[in-house]
mmCIF file of the N, C-alpha and C atoms, coordinates in Angstrom:
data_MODEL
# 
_entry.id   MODEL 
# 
loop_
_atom_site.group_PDB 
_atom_site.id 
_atom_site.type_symbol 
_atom_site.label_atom_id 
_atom_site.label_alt_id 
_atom_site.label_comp_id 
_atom_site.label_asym_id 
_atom_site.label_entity_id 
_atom_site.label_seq_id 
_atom_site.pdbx_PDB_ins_code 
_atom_site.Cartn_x 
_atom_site.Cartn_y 
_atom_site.Cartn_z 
_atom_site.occupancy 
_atom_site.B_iso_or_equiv 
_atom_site.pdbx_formal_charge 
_atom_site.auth_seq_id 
_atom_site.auth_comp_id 
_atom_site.auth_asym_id 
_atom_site.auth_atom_id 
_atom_site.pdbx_PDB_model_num 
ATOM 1   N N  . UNK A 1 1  ? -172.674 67.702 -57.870  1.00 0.00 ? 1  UNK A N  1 
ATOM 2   C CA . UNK A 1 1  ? -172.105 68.558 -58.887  1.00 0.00 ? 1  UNK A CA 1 
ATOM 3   C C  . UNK A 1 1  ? -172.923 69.839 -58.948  1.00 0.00 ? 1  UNK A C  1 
ATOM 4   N N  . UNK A 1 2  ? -172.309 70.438 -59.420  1.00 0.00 ? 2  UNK A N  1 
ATOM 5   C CA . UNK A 1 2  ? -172.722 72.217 -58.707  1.00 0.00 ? 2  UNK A CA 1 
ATOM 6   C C  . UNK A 1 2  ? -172.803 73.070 -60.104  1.00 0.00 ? 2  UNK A C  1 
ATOM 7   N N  . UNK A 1 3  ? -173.889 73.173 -60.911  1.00 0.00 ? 3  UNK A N  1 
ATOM 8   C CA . UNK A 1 3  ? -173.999 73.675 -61.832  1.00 0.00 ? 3  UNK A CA 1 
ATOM 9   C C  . UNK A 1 3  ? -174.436 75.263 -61.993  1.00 0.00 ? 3  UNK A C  1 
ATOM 10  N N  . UNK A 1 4  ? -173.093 76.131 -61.948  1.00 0.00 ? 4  UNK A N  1 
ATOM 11  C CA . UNK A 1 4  ? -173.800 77.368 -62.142  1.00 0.00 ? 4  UNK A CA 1 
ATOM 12  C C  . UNK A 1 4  ? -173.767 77.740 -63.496  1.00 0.00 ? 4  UNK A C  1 
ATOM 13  N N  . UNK A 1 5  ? -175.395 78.678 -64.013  1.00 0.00 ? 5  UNK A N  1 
ATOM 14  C CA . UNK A 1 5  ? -175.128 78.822 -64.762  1.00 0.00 ? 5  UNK A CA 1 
ATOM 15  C C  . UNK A 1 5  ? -174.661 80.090 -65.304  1.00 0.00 ? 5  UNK A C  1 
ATOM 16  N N  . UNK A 1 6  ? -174.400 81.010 -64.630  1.00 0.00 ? 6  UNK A N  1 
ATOM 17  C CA . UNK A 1 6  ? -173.214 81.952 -64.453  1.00 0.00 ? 6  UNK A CA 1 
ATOM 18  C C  . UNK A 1 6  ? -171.797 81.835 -64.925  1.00 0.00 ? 6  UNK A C  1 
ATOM 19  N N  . UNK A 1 7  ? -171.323 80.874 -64.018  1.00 0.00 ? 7  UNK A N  1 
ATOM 20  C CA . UNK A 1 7  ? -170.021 80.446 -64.540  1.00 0.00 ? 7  UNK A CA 1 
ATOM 21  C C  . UNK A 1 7  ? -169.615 79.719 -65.943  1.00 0.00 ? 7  UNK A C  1 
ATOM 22  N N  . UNK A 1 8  ? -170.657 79.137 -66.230  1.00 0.00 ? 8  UNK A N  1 
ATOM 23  C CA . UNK A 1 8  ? -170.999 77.906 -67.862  1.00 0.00 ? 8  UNK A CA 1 
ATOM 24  C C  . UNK A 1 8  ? -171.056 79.194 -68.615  1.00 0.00 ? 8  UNK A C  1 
ATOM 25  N N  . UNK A 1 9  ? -171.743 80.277 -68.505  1.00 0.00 ? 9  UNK A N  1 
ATOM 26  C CA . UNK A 1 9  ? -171.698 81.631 -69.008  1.00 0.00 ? 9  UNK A CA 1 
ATOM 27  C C  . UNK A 1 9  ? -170.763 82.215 -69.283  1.00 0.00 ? 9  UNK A C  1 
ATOM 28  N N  . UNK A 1 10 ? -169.886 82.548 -68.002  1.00 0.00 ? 10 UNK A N  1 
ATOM 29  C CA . UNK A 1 10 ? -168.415 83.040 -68.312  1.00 0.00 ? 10 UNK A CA 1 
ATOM 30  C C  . UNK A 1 10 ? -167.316 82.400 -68.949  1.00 0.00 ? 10 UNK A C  1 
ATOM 31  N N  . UNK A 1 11 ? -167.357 81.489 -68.736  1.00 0.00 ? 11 UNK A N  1 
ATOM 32  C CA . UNK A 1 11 ? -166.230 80.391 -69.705  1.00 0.00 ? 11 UNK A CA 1 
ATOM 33  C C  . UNK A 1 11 ? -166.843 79.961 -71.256  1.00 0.00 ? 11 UNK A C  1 
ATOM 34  N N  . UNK A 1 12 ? -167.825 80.708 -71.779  1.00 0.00 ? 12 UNK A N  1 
ATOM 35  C CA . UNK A 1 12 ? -168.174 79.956 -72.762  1.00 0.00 ? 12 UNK A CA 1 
ATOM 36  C C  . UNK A 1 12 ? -167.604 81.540 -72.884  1.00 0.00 ? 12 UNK A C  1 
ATOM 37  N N  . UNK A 1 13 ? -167.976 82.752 -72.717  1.00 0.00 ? 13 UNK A N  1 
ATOM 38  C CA . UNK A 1 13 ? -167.737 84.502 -72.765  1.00 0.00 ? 13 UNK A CA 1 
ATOM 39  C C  . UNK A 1 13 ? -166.016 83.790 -73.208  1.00 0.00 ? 13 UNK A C  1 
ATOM 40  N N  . UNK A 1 14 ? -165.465 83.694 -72.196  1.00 0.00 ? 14 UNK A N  1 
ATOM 41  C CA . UNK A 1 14 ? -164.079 83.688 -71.967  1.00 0.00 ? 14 UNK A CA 1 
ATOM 42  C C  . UNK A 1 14 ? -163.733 82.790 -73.272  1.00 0.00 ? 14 UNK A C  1 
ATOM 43  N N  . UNK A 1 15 ? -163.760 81.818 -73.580  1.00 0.00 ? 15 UNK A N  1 
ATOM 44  C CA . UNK A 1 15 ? -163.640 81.041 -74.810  1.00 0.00 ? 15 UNK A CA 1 
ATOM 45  C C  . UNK A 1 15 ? -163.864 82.047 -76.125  1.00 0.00 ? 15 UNK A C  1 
ATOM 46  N N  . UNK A 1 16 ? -164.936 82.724 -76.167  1.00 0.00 ? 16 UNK A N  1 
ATOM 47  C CA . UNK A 1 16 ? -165.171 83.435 -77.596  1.00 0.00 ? 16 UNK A CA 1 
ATOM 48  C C  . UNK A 1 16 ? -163.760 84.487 -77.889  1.00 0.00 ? 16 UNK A C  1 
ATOM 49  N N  . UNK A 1 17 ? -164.052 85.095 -76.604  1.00 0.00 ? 17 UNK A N  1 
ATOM 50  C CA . UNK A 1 17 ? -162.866 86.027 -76.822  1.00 0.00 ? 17 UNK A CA 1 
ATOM 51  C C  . UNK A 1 17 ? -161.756 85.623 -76.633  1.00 0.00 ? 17 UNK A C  1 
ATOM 52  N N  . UNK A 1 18 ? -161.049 84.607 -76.491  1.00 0.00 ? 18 UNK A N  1 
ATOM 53  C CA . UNK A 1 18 ? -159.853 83.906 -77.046  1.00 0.00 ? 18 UNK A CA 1 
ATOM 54  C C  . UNK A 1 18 ? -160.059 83.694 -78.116  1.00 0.00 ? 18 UNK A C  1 
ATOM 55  N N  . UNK A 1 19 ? -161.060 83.058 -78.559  1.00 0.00 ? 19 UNK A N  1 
ATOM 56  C CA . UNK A 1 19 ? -160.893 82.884 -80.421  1.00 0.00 ? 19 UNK A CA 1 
ATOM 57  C C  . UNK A 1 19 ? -160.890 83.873 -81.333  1.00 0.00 ? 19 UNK A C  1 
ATOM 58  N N  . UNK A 1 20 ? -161.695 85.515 -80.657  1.00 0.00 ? 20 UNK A N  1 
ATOM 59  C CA . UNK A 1 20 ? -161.526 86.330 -81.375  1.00 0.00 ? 20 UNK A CA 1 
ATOM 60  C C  . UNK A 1 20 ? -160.546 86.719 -81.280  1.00 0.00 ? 20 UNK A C  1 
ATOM 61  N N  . UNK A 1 21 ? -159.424 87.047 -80.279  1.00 0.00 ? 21 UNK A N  1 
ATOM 62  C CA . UNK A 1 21 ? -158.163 87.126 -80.194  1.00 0.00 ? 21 UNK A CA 1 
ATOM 63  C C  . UNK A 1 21 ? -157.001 86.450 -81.204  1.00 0.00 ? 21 UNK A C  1 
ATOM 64  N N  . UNK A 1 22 ? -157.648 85.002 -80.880  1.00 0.00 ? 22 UNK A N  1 
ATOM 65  C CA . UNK A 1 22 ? -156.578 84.195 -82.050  1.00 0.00 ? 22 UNK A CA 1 
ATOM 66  C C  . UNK A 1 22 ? -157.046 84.547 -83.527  1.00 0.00 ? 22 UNK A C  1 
ATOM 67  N N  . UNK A 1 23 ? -158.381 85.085 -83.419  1.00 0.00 ? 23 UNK A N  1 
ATOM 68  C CA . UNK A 1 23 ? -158.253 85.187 -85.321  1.00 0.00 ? 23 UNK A CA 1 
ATOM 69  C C  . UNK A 1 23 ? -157.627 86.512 -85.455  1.00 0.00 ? 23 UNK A C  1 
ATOM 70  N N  . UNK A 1 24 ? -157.861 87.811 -84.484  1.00 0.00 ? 24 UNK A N  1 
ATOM 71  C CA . UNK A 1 24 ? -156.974 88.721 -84.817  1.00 0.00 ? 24 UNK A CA 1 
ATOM 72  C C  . UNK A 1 24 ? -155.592 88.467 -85.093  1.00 0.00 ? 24 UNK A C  1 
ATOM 73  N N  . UNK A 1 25 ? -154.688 88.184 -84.302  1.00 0.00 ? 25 UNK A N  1 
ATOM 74  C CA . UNK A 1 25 ? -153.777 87.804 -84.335  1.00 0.00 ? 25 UNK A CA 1 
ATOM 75  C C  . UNK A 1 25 ? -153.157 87.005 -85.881  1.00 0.00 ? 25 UNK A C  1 
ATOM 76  N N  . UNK A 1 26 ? -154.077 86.244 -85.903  1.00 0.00 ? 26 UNK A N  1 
ATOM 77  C CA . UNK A 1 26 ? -153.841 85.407 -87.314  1.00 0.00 ? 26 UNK A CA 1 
ATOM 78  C C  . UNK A 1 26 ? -154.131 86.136 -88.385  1.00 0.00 ? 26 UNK A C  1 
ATOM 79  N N  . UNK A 1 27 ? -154.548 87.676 -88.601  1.00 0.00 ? 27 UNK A N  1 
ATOM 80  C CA . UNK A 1 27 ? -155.011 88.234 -89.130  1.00 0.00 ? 27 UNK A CA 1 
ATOM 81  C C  . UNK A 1 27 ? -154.313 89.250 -89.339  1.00 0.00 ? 27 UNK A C  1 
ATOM 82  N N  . UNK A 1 28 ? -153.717 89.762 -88.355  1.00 0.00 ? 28 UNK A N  1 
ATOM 83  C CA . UNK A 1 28 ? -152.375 90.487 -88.248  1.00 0.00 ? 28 UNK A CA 1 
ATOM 84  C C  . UNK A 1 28 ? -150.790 89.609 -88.834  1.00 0.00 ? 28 UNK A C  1 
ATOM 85  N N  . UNK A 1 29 ? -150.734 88.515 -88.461  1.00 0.00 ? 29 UNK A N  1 
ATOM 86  C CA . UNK A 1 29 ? -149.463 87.957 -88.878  1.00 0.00 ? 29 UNK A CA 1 
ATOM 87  C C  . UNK A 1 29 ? -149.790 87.870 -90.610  1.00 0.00 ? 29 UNK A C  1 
ATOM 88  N N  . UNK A 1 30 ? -150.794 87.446 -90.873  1.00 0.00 ? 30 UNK A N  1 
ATOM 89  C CA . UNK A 1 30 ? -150.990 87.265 -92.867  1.00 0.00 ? 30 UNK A CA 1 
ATOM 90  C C  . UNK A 1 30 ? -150.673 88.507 -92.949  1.00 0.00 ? 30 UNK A C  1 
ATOM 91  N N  . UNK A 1 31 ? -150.857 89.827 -92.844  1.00 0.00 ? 31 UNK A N  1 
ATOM 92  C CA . UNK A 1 31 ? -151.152 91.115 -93.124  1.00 0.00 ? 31 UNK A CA 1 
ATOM 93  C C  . UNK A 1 31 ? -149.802 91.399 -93.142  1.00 0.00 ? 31 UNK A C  1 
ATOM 94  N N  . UNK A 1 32 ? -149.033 91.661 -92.222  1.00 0.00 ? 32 UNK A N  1 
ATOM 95  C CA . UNK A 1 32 ? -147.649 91.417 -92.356  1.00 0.00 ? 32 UNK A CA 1 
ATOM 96  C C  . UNK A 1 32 ? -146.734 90.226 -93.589  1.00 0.00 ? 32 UNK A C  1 
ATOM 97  N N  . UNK A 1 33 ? -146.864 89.479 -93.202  1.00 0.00 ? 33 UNK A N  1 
ATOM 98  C CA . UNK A 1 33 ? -146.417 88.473 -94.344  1.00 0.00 ? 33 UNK A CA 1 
ATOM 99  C C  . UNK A 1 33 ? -146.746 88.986 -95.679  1.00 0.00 ? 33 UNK A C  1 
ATOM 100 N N  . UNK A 1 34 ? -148.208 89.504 -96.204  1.00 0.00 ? 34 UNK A N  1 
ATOM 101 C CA . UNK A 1 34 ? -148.324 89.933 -97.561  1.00 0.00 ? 34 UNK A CA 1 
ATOM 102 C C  . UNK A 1 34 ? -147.629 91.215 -97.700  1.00 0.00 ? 34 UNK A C  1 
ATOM 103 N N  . UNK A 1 35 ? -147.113 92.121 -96.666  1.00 0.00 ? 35 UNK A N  1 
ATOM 104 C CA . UNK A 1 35 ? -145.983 93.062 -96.472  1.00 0.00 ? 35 UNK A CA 1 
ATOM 105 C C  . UNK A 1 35 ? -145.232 93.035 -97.189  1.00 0.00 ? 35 UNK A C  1 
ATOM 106 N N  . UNK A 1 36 ? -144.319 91.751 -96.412  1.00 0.00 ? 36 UNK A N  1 
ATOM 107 C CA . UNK A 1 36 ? -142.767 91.212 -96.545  1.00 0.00 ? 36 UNK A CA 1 
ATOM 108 C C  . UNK A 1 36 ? -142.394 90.265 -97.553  1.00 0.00 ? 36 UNK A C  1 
ATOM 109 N N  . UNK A 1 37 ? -143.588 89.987 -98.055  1.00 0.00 ? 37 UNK A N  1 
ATOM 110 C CA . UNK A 1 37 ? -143.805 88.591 -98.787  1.00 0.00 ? 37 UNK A CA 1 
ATOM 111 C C  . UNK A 1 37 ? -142.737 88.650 -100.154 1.00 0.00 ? 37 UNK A C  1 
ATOM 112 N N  . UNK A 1 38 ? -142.540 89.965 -100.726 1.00 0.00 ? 38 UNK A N  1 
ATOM 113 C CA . UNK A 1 38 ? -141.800 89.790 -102.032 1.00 0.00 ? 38 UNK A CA 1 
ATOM 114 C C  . UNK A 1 38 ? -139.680 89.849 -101.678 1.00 0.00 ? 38 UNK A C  1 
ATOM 115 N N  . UNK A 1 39 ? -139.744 90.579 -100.613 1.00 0.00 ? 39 UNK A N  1 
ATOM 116 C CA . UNK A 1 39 ? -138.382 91.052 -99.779  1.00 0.00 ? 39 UNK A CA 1 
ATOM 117 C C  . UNK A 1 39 ? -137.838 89.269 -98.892  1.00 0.00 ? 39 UNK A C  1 
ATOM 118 N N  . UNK A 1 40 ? -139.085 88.920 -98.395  1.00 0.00 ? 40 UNK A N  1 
ATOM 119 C CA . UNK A 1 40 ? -138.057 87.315 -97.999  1.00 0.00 ? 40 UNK A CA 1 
ATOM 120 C C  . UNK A 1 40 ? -137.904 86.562 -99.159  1.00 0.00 ? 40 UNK A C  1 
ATOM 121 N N  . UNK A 1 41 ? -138.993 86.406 -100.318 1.00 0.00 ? 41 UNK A N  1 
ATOM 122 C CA . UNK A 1 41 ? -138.572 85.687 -101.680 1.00 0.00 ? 41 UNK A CA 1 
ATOM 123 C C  . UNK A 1 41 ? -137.270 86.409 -102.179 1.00 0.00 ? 41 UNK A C  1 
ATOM 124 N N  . UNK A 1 42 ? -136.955 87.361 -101.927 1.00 0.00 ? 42 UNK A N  1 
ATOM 125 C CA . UNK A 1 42 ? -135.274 87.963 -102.880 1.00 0.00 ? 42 UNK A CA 1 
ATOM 126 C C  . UNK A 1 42 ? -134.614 87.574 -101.987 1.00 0.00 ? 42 UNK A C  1 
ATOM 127 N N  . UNK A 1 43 ? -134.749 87.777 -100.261 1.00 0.00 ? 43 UNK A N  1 
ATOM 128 C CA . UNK A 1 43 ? -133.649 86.959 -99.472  1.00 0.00 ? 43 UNK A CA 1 
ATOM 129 C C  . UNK A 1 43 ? -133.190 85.708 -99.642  1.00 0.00 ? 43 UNK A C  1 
ATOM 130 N N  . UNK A 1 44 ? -134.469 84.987 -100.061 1.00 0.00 ? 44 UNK A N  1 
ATOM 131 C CA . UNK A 1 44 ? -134.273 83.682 -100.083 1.00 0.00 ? 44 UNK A CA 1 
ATOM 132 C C  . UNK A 1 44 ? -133.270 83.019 -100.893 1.00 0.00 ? 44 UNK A C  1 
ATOM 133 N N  . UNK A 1 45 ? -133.971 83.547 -101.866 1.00 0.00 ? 45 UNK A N  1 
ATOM 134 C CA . UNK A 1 45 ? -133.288 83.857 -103.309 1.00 0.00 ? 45 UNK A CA 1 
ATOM 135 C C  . UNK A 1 45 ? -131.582 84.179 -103.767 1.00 0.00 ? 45 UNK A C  1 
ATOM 136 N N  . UNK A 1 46 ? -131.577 85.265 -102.885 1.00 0.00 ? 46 UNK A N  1 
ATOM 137 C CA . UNK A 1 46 ? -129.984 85.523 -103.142 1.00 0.00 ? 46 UNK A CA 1 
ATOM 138 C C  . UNK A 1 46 ? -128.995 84.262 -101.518 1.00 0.00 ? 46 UNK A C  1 
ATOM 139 N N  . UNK A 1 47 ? -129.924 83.864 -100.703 1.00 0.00 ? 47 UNK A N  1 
ATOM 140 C CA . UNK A 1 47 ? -129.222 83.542 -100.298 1.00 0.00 ? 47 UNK A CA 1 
ATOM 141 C C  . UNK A 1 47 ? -128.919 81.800 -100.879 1.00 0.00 ? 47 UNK A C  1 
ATOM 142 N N  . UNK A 1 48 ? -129.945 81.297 -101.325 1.00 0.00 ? 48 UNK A N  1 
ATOM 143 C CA . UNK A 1 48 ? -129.989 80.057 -102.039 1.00 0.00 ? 48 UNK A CA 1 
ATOM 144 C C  . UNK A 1 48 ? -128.481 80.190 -103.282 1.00 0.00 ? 48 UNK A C  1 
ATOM 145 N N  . UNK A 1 49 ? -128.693 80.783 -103.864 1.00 0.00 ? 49 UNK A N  1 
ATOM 146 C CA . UNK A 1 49 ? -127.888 81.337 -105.277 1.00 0.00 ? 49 UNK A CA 1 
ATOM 147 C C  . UNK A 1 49 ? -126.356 81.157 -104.086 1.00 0.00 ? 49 UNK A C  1 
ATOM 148 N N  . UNK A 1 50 ? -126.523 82.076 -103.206 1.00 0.00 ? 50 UNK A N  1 
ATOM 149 C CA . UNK A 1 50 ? -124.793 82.320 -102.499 1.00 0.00 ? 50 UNK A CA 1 
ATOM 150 C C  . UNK A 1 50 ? -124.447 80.932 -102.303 1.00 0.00 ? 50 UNK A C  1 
ATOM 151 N N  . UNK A 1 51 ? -125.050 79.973 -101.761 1.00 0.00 ? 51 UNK A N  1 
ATOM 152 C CA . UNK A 1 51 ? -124.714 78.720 -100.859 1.00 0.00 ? 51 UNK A CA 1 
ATOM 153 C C  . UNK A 1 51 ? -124.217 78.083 -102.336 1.00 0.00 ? 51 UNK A C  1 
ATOM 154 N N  . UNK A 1 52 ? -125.777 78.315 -103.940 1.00 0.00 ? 52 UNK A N  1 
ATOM 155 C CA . UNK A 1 52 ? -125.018 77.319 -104.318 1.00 0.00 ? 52 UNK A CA 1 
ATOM 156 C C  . UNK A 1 52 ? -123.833 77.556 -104.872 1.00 0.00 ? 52 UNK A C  1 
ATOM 157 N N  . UNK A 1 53 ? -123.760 78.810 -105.133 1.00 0.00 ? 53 UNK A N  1 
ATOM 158 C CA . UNK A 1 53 ? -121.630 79.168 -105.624 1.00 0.00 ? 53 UNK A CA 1 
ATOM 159 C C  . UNK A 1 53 ? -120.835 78.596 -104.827 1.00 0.00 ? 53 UNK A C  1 
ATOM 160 N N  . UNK A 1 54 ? -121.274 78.805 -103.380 1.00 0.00 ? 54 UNK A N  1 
ATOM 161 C CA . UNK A 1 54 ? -120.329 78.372 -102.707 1.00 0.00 ? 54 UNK A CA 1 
ATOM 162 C C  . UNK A 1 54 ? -119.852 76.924 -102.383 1.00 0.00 ? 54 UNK A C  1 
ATOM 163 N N  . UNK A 1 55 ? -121.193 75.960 -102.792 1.00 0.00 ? 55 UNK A N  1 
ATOM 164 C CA . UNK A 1 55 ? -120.963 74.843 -102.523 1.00 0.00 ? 55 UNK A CA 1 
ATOM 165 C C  . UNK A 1 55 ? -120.090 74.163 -103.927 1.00 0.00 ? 55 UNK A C  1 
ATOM 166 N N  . UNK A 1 56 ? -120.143 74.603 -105.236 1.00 0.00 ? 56 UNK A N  1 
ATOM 167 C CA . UNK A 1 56 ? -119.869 74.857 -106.285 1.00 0.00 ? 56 UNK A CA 1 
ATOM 168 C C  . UNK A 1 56 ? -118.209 74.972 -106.094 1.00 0.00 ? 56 UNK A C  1 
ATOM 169 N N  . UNK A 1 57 ? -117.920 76.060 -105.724 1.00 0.00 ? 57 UNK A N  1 
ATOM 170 C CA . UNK A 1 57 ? -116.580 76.641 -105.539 1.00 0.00 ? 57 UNK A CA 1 
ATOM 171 C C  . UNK A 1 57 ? -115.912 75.585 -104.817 1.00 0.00 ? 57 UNK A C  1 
ATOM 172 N N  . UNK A 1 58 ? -116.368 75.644 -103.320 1.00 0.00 ? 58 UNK A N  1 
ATOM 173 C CA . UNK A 1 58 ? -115.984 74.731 -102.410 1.00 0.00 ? 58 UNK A CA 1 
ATOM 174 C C  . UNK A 1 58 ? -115.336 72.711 -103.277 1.00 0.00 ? 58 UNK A C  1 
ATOM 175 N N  . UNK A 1 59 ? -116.623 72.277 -103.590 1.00 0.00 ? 59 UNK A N  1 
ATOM 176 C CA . UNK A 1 59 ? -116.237 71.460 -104.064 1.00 0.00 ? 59 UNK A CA 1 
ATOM 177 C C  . UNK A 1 59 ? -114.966 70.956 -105.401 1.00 0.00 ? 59 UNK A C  1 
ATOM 178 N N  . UNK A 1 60 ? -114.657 72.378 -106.002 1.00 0.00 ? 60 UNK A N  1 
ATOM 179 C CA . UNK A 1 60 ? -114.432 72.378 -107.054 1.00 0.00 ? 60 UNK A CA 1 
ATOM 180 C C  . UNK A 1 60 ? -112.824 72.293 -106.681 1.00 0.00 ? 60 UNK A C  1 
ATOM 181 N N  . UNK A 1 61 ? -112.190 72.837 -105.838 1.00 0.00 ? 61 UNK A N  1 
ATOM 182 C CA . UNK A 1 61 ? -111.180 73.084 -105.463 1.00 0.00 ? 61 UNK A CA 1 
ATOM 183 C C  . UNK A 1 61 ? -111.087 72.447 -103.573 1.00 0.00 ? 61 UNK A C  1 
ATOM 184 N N  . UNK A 1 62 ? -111.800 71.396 -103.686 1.00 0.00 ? 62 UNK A N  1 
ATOM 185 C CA . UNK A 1 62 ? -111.431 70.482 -102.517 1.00 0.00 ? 62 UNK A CA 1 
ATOM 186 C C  . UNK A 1 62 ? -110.075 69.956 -102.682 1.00 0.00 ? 62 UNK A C  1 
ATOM 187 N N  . UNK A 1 63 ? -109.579 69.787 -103.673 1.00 0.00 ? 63 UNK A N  1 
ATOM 188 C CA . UNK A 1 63 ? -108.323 68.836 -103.745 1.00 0.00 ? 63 UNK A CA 1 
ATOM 189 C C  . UNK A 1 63 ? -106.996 69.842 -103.388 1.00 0.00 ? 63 UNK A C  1 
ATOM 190 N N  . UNK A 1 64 ? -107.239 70.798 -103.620 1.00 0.00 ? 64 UNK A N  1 
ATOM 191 C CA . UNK A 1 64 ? -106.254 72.102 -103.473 1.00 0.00 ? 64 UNK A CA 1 
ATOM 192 C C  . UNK A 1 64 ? -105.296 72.353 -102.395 1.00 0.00 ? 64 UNK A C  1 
# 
């Protein structure tokens, strides 16, 4: 077995900066989300409300 320690070097290098990558990233998507965060709660919102009229309506006049 062939231990360089060069390479144990670079892959531990290579590892950090994937994780600093993934916390950017994860850091960027929250940042966004606290953006959008009040605009998908009213989407949600009006779209919850539509379904339940509609399921409302729908049922109400099944026999029709």
């Amino acid at each position: 077995m062939n231990s360089d320690p060069r390479r144990l070097l670079t892959r531990l290098f290579d590892a950090c900066l994937m994780v600093l990558l993934a916390a950017m990233a994860l850091y960027g998507a929250v940042v966004i989300l606290q953006a959008i965060w009040i605009y998908l709660c009213v989407l949600g919102a009006v779209i919850g409300v539509g379904f339940l009229i509609w399921r409302i309506v729908s049922t109400r006049y099944r026999g029709w």
